[in-house]
C-alpha positions as CSV (number, residue, x, y, z in Angstrom):
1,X,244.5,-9.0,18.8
2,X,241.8,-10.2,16.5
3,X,239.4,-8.0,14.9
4,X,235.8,-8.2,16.5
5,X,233.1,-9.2,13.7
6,X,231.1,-6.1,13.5
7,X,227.1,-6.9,13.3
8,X,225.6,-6.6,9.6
9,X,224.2,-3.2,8.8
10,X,220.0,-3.8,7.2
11,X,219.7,-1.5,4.1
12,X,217.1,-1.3,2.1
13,X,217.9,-2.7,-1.2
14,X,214.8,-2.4,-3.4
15,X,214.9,-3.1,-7.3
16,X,214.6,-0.1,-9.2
17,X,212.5,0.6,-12.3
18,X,214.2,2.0,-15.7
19,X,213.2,5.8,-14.8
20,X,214.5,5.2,-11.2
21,X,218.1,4.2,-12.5
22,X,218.0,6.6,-15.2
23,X,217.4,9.3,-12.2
24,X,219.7,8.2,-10.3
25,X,222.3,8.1,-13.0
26,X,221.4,11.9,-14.3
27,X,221.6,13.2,-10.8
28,X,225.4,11.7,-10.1
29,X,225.7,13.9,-13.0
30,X,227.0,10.4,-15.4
31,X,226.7,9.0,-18.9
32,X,225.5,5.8,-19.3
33,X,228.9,4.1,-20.2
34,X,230.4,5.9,-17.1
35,X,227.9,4.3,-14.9
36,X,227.9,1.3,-16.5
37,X,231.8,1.6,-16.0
38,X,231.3,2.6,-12.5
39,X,229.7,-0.4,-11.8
40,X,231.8,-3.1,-14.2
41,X,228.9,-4.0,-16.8
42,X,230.8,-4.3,-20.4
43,X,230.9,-1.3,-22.7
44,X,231.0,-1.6,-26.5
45,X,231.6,0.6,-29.2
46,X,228.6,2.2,-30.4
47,X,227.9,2.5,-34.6
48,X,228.9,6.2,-34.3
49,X,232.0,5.6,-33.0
50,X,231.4,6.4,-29.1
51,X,231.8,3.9,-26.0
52,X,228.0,2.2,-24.6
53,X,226.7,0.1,-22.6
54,X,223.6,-2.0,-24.1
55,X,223.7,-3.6,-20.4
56,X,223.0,-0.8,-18.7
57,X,220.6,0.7,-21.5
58,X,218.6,-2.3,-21.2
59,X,218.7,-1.6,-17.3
60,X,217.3,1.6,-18.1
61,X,214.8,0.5,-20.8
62,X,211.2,0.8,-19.7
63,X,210.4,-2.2,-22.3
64,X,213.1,-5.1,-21.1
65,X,212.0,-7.3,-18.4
66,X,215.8,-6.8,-17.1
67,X,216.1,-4.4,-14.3
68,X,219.2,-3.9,-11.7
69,X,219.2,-6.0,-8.3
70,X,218.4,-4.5,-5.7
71,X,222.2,-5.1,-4.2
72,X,224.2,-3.4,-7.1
73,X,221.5,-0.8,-7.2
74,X,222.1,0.1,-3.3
75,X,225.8,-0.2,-4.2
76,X,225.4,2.6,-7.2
77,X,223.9,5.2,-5.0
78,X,226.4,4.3,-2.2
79,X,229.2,5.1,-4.8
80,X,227.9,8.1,-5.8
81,X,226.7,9.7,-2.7
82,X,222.7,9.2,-3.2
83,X,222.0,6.8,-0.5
84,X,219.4,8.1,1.3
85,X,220.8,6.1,5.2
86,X,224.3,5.3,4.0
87,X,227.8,6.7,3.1
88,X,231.5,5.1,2.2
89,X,233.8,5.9,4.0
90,X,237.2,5.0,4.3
91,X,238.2,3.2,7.6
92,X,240.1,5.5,10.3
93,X,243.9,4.6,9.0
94,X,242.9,2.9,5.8
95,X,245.1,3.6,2.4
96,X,243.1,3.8,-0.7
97,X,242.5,0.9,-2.8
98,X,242.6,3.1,-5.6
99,X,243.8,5.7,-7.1
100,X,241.5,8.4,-8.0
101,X,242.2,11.7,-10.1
């Protein structure tokens, strides 16, 4: 039997500023190359030898005109539990698509 299409689900998907991100970030308790990891922006290696993300600093910066969409933004606090409306969860029967530690 064919799956029935499910209607689409409105959320909110405003565009954060810098400090909002950076909030957001601090309070999933992540660095900025785990986040930016989390989310599949490119990391580098920094001059001292450690893993960044100039992406996601810019994303944070309060003096670059970039900022996240509003999509991958909802999508960040979905993946770490912030949403204010939302939660993942897995489908009733659903394996994993991953593996996680």
């Amino acid at each position: 039997m064919p799956e029935i299409p499910r209607p689409a689900i409105p959320i909110a998907m405003p565009i954060p500023t810098g400090d909002q991100l950076k909030a957001s970030r601090t309070a999933a308790g992540l660095s900025q190359a785990q986040a930016a990891e989390l989310m599949g922006y490119p990391l580098q290696t920094g001059s001292r030898g450690g893993v960044q993300s100039r992406t996601w600093q810019a994303l944070e910066s309060n003096t670059d005109e970039r900022n996240m969409q509003g999509p991958a933004y909802a999508m960040f606090l979905l993946l770490t539990g912030q949403h204010p409306d939302y939660v993942l969860a897995p489908r009733p029967g659903a394996a994993p698509s991953v593996d996680v530690p």
